[in-house]
N, C-alpha and C positions, 0 to 999 in steps of 0.2 A: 721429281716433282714432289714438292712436300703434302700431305694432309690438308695442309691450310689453301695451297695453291690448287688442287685437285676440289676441294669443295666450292672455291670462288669461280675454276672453268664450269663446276653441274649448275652451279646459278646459274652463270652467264648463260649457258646450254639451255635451261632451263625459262630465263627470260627470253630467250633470242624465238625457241619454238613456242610460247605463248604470245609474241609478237605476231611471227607468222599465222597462227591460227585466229587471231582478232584479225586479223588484214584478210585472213581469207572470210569470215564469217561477212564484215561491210564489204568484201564484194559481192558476196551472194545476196546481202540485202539490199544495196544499190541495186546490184541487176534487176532483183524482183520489184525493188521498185519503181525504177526505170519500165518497166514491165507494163506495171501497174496505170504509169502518168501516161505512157501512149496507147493503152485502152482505156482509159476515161477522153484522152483529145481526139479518137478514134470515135466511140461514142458521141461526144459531144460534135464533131463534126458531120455526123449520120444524123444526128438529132436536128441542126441545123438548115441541112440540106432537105428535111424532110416538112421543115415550115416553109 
């Protein structure tokens, strides 16, 4: 494998584990937000209930 070819796989290597760590980051913020909308419609259905 030449230089040239070895530094275009640490890109790739390199883009491919900055992929995965952005996919991992929106799923922890989905979850948490996911999180978030079913204690506000949890709330808001206790507040409901409570008129």
């Amino acid at each position: 494998m030449s230089v040239n070819e070895q530094e275009q796989a640490q890109l790739v290597h390199s883009e491919w584990r900055m992929s995965i760590t952005i996919a991992a980051y929106v799923a922890v913020s989905t979850e948490g937000a996911n999180r978030d909308i079913t204690n506000v419609k949890g709330f808001i259905s206790i507040c409901l209930q409570r008129n």
